[in-house]
N, CA, C and O atoms as a Tinker XYZ file with bonds, in Angstrom:
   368  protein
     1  N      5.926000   26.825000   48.926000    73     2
     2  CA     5.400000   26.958000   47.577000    64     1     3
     3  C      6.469000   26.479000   46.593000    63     2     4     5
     4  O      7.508000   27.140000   46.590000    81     3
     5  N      6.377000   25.315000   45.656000    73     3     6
     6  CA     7.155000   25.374000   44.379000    64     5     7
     7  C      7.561000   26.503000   43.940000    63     6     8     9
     8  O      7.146000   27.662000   43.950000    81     7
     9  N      9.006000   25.604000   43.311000    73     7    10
    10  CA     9.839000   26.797000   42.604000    64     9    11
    11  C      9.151000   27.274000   41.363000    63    10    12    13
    12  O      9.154000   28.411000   40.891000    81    11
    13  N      8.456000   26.002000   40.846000    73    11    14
    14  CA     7.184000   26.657000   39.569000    64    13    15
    15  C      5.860000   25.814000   39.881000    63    14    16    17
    16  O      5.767000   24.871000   40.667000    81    15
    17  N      5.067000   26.257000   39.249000    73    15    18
    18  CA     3.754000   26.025000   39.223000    64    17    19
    19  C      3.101000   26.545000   37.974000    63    18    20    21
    20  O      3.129000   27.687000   37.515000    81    19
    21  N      2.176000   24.861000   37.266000    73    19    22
    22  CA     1.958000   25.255000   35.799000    64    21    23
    23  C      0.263000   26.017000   36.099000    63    22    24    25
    24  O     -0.497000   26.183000   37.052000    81    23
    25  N      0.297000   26.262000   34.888000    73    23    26
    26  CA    -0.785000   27.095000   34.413000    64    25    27
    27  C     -2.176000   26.132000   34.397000    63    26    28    29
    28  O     -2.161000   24.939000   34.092000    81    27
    29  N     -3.690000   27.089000   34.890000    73    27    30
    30  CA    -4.402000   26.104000   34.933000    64    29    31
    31  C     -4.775000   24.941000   33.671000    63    30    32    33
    32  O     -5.279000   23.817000   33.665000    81    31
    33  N     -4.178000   25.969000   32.524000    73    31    34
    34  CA    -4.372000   25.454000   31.465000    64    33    35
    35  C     -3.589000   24.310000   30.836000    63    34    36    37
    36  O     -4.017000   23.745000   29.830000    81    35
    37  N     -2.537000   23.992000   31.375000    73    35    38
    38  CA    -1.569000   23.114000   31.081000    64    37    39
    39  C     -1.405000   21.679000   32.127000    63    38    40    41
    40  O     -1.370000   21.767000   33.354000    81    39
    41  N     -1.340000   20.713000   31.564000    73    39    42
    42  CA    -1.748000   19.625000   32.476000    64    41    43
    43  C     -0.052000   18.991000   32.185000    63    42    44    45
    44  O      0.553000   19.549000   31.270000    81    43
    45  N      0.626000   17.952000   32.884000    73    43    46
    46  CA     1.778000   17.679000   32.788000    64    45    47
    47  C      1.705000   15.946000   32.978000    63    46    48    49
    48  O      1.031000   15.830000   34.002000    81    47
    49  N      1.985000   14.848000   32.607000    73    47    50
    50  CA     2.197000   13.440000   32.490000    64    49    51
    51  C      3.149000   12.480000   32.207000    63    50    52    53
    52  O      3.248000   12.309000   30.992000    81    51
    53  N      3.795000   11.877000   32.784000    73    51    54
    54  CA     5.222000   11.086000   32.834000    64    53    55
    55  C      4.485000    9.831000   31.843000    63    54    56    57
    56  O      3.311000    9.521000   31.636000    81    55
    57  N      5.282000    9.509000   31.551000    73    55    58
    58  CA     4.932000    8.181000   30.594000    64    57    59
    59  C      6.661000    7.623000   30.622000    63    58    60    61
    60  O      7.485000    8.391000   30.126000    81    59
    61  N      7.103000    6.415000   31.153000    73    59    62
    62  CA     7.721000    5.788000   31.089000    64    61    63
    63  C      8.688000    6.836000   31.517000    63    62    64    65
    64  O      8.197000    7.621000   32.328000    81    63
    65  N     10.171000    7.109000   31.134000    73    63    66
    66  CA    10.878000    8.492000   31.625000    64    65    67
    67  C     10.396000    9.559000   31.015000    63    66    68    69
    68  O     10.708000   10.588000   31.614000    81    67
    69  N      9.646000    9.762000   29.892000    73    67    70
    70  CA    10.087000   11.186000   29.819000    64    69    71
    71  C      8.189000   11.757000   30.099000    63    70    72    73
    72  O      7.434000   11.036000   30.752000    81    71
    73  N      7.702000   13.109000   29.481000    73    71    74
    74  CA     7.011000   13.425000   30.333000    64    73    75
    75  C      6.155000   14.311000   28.795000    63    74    76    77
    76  O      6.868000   14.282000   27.792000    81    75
    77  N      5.202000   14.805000   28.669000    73    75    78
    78  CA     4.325000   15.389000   28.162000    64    77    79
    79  C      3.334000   16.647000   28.472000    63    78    80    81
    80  O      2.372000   16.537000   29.232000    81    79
    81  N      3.552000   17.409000   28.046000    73    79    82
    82  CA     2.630000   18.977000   28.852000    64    81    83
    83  C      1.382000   19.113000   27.785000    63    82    84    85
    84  O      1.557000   19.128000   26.567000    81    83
    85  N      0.387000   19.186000   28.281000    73    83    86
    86  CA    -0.836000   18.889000   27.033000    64    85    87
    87  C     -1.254000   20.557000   27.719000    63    86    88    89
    88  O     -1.458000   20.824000   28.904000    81    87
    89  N     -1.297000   21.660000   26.325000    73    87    90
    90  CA    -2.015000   22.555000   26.380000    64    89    91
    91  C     -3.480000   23.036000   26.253000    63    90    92    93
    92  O     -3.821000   23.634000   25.233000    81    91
    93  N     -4.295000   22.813000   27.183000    73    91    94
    94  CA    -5.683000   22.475000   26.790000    64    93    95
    95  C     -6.495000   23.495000   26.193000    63    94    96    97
    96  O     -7.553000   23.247000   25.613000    81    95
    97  N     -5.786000   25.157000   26.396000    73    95    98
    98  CA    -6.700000   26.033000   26.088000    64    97    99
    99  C     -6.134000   26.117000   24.327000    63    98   100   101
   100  O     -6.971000   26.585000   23.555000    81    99
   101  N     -4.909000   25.728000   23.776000    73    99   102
   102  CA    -4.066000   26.063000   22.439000    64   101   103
   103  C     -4.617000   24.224000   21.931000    63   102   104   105
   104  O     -4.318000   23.974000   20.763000    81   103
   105  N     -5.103000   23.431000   22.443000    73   103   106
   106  CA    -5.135000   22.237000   22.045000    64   105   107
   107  C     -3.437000   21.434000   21.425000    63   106   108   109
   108  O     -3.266000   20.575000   20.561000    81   107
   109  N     -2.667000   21.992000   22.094000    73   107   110
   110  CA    -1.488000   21.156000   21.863000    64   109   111
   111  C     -0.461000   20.373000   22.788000    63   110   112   113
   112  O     -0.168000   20.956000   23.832000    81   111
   113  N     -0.007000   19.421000   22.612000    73   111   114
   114  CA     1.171000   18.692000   23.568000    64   113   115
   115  C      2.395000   19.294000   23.571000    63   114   116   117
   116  O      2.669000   20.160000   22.740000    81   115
   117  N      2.883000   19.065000   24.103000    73   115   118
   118  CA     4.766000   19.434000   24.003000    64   117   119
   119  C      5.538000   18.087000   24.855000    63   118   120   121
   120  O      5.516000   17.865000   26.065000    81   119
   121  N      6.180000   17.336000   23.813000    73   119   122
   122  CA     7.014000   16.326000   24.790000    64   121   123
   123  C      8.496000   16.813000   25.170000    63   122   124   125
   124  O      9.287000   17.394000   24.426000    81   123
   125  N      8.659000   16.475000   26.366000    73   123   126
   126  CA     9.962000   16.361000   27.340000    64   125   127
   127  C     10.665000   15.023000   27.157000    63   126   128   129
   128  O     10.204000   13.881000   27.169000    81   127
   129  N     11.941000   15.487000   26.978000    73   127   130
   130  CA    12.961000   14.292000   27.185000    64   129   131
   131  C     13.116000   13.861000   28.337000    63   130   132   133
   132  O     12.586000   14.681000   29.086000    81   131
   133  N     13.506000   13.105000   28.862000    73   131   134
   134  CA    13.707000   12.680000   30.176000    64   133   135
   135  C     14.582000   13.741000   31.349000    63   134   136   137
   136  O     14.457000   13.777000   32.573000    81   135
   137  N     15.259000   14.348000   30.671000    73   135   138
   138  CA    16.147000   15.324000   31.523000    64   137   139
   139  C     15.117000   16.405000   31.629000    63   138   140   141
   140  O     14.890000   16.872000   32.745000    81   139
   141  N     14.504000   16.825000   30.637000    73   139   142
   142  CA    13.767000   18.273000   31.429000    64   141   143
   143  C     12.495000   17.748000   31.953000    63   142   144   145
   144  O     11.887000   18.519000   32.696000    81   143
   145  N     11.847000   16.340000   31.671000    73   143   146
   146  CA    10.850000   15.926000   32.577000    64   145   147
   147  C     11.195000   15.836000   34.071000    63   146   148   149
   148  O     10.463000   16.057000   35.035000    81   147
   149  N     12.925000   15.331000   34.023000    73   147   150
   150  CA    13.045000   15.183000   35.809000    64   149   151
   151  C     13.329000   16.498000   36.546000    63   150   152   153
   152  O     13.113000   16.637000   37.750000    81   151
   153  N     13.928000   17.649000   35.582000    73   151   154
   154  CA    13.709000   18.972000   36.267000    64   153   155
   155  C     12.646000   19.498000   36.285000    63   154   156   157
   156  O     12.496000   20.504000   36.979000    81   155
   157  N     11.425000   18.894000   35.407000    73   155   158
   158  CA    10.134000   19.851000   35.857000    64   157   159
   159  C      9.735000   18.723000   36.954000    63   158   160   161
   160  O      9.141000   19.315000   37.854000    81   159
   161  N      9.785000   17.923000   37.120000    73   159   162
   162  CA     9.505000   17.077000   38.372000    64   161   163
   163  C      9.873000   17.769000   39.492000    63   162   164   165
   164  O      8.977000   18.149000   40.246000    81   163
   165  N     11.229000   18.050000   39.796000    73   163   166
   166  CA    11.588000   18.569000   40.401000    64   165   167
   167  C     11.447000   20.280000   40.888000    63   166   168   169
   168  O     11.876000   20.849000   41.892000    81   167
   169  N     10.947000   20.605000   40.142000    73   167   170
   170  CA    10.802000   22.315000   40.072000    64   169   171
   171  C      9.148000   22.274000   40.391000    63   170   172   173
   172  O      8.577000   23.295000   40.773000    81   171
   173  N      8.444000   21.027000   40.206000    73   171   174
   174  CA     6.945000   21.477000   40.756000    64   173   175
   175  C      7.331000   20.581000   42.162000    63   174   176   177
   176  O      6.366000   19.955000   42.598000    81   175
   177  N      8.170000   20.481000   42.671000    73   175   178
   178  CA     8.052000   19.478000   43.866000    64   177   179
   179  C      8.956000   20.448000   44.983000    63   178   180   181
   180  O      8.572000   20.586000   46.144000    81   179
   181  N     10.338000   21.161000   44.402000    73   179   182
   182  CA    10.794000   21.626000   45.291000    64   181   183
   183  C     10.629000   23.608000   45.610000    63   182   184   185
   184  O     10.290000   24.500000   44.833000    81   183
   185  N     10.991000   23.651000   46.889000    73   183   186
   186  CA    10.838000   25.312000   47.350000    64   185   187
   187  C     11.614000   26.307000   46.832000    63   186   188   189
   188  O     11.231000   27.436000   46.527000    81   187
   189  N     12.784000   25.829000   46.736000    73   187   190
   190  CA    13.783000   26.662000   45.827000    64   189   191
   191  C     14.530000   25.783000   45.146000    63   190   192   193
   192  O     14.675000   24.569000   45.290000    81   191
   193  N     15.108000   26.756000   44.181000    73   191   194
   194  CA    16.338000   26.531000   43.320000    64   193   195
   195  C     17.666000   25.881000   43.630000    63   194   196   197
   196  O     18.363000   25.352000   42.764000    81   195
   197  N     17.970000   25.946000   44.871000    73   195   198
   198  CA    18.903000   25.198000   45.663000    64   197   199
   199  C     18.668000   23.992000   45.648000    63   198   200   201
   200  O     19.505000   23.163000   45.290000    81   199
   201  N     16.933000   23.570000   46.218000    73   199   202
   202  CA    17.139000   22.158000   45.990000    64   201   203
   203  C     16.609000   21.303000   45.073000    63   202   204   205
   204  O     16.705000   20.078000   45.145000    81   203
   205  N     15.868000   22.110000   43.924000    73   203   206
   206  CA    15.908000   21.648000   42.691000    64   205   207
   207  C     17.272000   21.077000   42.004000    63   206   208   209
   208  O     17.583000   19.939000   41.653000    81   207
   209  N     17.919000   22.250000   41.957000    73   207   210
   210  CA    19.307000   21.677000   41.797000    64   209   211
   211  C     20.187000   20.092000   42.664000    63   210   212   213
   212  O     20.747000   19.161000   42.084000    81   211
   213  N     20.073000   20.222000   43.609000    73   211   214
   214  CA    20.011000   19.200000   44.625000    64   213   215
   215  C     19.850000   17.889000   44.218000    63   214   216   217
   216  O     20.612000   16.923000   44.225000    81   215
   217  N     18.317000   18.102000   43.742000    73   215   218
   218  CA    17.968000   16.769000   43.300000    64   217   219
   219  C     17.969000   16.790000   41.967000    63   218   220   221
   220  O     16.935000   16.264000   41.555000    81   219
   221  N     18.612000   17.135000   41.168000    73   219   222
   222  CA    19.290000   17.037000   39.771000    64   221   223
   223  C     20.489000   16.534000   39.596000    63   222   224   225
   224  O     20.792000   15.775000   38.675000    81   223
   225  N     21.581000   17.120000   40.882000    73   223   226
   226  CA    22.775000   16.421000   40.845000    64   225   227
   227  C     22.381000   14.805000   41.288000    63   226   228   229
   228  O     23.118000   14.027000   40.682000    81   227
   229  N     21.785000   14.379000   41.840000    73   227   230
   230  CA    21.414000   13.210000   42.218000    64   229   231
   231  C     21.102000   12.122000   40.839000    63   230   232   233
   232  O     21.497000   11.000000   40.523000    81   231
   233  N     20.327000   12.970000   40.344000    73   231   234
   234  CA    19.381000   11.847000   39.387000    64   233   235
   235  C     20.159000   12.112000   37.765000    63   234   236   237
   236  O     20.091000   11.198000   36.943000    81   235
   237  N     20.850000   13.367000   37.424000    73   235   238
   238  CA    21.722000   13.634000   36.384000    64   237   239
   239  C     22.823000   14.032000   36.493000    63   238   240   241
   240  O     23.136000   14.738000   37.452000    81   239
   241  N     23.798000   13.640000   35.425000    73   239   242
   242  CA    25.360000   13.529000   35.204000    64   241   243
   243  C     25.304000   15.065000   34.933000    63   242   244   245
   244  O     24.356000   15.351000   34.202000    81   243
   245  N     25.725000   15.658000   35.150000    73   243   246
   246  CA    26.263000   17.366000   35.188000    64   245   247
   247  C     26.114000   18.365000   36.273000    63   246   248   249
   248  O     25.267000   18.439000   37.164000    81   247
   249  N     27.396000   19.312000   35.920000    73   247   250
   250  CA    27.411000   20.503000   37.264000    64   249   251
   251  C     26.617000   20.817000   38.030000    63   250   252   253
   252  O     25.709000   19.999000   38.184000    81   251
   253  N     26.564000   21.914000   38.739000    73   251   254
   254  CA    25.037000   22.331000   39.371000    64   253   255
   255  C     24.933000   23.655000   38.588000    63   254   256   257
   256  O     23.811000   24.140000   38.441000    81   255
   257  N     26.009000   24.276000   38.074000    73   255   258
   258  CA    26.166000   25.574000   36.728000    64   257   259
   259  C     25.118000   24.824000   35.748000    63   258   260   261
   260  O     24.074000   25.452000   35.572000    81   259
   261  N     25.244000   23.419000   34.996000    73   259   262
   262  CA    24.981000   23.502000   34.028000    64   261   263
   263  C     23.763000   23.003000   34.236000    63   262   264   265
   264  O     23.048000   23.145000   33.244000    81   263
   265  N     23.065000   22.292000   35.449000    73   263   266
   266  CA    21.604000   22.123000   35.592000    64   265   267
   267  C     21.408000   23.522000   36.008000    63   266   268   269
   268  O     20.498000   24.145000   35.462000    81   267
   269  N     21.931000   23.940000   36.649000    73   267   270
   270  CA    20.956000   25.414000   36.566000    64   269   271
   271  C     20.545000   25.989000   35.321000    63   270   272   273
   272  O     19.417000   26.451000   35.147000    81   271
   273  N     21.599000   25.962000   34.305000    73   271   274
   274  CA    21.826000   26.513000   33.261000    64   273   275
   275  C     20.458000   25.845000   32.182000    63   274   276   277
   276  O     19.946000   26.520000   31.289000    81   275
   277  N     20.133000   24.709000   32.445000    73   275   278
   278  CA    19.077000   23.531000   31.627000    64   277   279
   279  C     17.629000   24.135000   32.096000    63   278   280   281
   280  O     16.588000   24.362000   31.480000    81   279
   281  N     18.034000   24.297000   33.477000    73   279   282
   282  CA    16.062000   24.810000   34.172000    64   281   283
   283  C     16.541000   26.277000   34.012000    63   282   284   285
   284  O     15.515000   26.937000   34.176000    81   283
   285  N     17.004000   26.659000   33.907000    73   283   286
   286  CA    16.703000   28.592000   33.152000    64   285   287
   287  C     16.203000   28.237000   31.500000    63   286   288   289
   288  O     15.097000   28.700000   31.219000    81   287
   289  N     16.843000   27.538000   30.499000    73   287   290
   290  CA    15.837000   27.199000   29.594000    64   289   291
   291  C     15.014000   26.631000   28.986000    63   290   292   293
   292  O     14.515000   26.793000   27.872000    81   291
   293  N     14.760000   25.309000   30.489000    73   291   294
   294  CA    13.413000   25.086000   30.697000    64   293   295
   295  C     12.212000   26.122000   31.009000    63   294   296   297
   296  O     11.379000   26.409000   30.149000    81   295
   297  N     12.203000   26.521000   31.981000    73   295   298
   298  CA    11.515000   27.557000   32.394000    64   297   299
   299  C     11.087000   28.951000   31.482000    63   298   300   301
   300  O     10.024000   29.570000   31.437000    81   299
   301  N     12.240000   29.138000   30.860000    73   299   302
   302  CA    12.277000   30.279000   29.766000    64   301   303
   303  C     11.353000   29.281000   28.583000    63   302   304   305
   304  O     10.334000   29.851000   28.194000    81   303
   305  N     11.483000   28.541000   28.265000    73   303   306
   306  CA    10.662000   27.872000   26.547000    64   305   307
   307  C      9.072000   27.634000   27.607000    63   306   308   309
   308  O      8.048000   27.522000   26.933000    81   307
   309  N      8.925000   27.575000   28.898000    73   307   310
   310  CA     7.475000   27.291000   29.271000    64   309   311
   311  C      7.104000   28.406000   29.523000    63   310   312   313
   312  O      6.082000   28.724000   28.915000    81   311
   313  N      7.632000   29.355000   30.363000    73   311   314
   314  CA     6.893000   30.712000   30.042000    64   313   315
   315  C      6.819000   31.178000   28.628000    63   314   316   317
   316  O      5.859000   31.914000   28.405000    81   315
   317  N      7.820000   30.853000   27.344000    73   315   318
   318  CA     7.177000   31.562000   26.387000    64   317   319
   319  C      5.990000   31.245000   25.893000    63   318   320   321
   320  O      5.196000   32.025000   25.369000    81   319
   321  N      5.793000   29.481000   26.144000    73   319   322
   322  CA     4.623000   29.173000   25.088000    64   321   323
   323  C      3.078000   29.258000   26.780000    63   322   324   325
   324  O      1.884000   28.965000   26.723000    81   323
   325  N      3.915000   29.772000   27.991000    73   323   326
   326  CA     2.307000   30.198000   28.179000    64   325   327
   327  C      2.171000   29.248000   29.073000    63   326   328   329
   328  O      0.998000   29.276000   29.446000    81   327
   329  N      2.800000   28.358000   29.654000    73   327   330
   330  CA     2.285000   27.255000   30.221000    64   329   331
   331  C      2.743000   27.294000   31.736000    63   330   332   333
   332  O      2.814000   26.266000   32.409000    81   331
   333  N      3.064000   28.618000   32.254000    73   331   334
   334  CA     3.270000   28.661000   33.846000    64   333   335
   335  C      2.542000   29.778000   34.244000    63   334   336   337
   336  O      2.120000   30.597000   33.427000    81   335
   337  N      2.407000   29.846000   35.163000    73   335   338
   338  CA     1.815000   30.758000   36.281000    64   337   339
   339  C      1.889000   32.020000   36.319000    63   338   340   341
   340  O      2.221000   31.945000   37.503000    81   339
   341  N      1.890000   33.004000   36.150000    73   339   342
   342  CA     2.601000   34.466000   36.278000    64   341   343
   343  C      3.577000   34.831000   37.555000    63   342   344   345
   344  O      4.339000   35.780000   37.743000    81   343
   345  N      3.307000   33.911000   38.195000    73   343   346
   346  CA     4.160000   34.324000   39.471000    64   345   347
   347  C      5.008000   33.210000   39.762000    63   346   348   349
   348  O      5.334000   32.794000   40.874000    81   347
   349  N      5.430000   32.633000   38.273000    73   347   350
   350  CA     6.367000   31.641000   38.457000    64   349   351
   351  C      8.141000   32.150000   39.033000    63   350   352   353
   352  O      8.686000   33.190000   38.664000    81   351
   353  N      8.694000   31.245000   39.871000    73   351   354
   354  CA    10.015000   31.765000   40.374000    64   353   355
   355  C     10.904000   31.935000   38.973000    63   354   356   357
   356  O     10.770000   31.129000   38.052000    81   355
   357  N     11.734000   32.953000   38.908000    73   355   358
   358  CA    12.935000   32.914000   37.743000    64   357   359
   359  C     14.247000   32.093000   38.716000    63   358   360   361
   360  O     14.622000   32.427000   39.840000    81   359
   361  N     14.689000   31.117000   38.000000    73   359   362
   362  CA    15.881000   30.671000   38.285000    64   361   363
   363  C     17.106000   31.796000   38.350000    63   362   364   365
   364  O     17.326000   32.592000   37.437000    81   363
   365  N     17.793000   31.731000   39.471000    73   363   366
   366  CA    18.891000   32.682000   39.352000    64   365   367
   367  C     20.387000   32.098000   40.290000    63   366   368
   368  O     21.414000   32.778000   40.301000    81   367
């Protein structure tokens, strides 16, 4: 099972690098920069946090502290506005 998984209500779309979350039940978008599009790439693709991270050091210039540190407030700004799962994993 992914480390997250969005909400039925939230649909997710790459466009060139960076990425777009369209809220369908609030009728709104939210765009991603390219860095938190490739960690939500990565966080709906991988099992844990280990290798989310993994494939962050790969594809971005920084620690594995400070990508962890990026998908804790990724994850934290998508659970606030509503757009994950309830039984989404907390990064730790």
């Amino acid at each position: 099972m992914p480390v997250l998984s969005l909400a039925d209500h939230a649909i997710f779309d790459t466009t060139d690098d960076s990425g777009i979350i369209l809220d369908t039940r609030a009728g709104v978008y939210f765009d991603l920069n390219v860095t938190a599009t490739i960690m939500l790439e990565a966080a709906l693709a991988c099992d844990t946090i280990d290798q989310v991270v993994a494939h962050l050091i790969e594809r971005i210039d920084g620690s594995a502290d400070t990508l962890r540190a990026g998908l804790e407030c990724l994850v934290a700004e998508l659970r606030a506005r509503e757009l994950l799962l309830s039984g989404a994993t907390e990064p730790a």
